[in-house]
N, C-alpha and C positions, 0 to 999 in steps of 0.2 A: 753549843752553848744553849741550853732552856731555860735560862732567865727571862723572862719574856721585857724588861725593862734594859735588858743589853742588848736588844736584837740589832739597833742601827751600829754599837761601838763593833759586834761582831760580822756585822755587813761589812764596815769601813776595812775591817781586818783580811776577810775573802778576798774581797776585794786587790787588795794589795795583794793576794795570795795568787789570784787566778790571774794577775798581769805578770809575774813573775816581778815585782816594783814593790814588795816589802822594807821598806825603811831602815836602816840600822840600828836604828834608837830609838823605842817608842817609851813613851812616857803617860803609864798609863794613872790617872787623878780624878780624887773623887772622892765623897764623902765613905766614913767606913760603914762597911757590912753591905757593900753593894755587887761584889765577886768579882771585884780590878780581878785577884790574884789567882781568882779559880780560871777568872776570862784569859788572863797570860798562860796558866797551864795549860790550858786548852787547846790555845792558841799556837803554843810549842808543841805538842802533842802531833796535832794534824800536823806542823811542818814536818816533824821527824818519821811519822807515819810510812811505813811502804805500801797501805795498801787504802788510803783513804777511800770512803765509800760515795755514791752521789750524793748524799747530803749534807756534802763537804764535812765530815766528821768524821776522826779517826778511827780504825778500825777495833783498838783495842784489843787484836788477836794476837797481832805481828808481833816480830821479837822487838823490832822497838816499842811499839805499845808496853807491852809485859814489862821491858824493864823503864819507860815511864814511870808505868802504875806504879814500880814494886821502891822508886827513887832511887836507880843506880844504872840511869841511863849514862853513858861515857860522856855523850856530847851535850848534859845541860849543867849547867853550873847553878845552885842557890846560893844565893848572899845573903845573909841575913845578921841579925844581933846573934852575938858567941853568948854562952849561959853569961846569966851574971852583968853581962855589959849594956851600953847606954847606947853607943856607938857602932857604926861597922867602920873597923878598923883598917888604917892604910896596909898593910900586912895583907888583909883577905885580900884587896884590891889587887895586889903585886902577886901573889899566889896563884890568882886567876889569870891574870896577865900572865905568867909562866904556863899556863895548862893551854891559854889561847893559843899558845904559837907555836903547839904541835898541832896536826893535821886531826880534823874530824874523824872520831872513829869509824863512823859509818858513810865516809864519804860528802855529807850535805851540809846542813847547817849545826853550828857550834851556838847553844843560846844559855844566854843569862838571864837569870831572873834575879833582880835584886828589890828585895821587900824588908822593912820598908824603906824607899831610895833617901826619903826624909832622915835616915838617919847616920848616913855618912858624914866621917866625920869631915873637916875641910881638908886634911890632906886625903884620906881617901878618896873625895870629891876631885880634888885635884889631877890625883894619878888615874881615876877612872875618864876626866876630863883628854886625857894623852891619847887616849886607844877611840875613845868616841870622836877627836877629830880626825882621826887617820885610820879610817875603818881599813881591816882585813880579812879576807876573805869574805865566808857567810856566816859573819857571827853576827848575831840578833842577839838587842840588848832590851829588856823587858824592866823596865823602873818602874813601882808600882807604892804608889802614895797615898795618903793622904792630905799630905801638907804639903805640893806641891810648891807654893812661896818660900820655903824653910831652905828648897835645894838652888844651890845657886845660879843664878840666872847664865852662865857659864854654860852649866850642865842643859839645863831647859832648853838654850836655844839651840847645842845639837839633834834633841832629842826631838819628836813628831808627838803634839801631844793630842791624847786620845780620852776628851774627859766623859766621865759616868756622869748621872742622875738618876733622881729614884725612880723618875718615870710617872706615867697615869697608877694612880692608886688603883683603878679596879682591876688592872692584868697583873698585880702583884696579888691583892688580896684573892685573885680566882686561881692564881697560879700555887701558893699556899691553902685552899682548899682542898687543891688536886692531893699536893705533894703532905698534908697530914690529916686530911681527911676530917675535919671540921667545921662548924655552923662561921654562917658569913658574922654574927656576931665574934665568935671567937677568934677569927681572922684578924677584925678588924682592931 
């Protein structure tokens, strides 16, 4: 992760990683356009990784990598709004729920990403509610908000929450210098 304003949410993440004690349900919140969804990608990534490097980051070679990248990895699941909808609908939820309880393809961990978790509806919520208190196997569930108060307090308190800020303004505006190459006025 080179956000330089995520470095501690992606410490707290290693962290759990390198004790083999990653949580089943993090709940990751926070104001938008701060990379919750890029930090969970990431974050799935290294688990599914075979050949992670020392600086804890995925290798991006391996065949899991590749079919990360390419979005037709077996063992991650996205949830998201269907075109057109308002909602993530109890259907997806139960769908998923059926693809959880065959066996990882690749042996390790089975992860969901659901973006954004805010917009479950309440039976969705409810039926994602069932599998989050009775976790199985290694599946990692990846909630990723903005409006963390909108999802029910239910869901919240299974879930390990992992909240963003924007951080000190100067390692953002230095870190968008790097990354487009422009005057600290135009930064800022």
């Amino acid at each position: 992760m080179n956000y330089p304003w995520l470095t501690d949410q992606w410490q707290q993440l290693l962290k759990q990683r390198d004790r083999n004690a990653v949580h089943h349900a993090l709940l990751l919140s926070g104001a938008e356009g701060l990379g919750k969804k890029d930090c969970a990608c990431a974050f799935a990534q290294l688990l599914l990784c075979q050949h992670s490097n020392e600086q804890r980051q995925a290798c991006g070679q391996c065949q899991s990598c590749r079919w990360f990248n390419d979005g037709v990895h077996p063992d991650v699941f996205n949830i998201t709004l269907e075109e057109k909808a308002s909602t993530i609908k109890v259907d997806q939820i139960r769908q998923l729920t059926e693809k959880l309880s065959q066996t990882a393809h690749c042996g390790d961990y089975q992860i969901v990403i659901i973006h954004p978790a805010d917009a479950l509806s309440l039976a969705a919520a409810n039926a994602l509610l069932k599998t989050l208190e009775e976790p199985t196997g290694k599946v990692l569930y990846l909630l990723v908000t903005h409006h963390k108060d909108r999802l029910p307090i239910t869901i919240q308190s299974r879930c390990q929450l992992l909240s963003f800020h924007a951080g000190e303004p100067g390692a953002s505006m230095s870190w968008l210098r790097q990354q487009i190459d422009v005057s600290e006025q135009a930064a800022a």
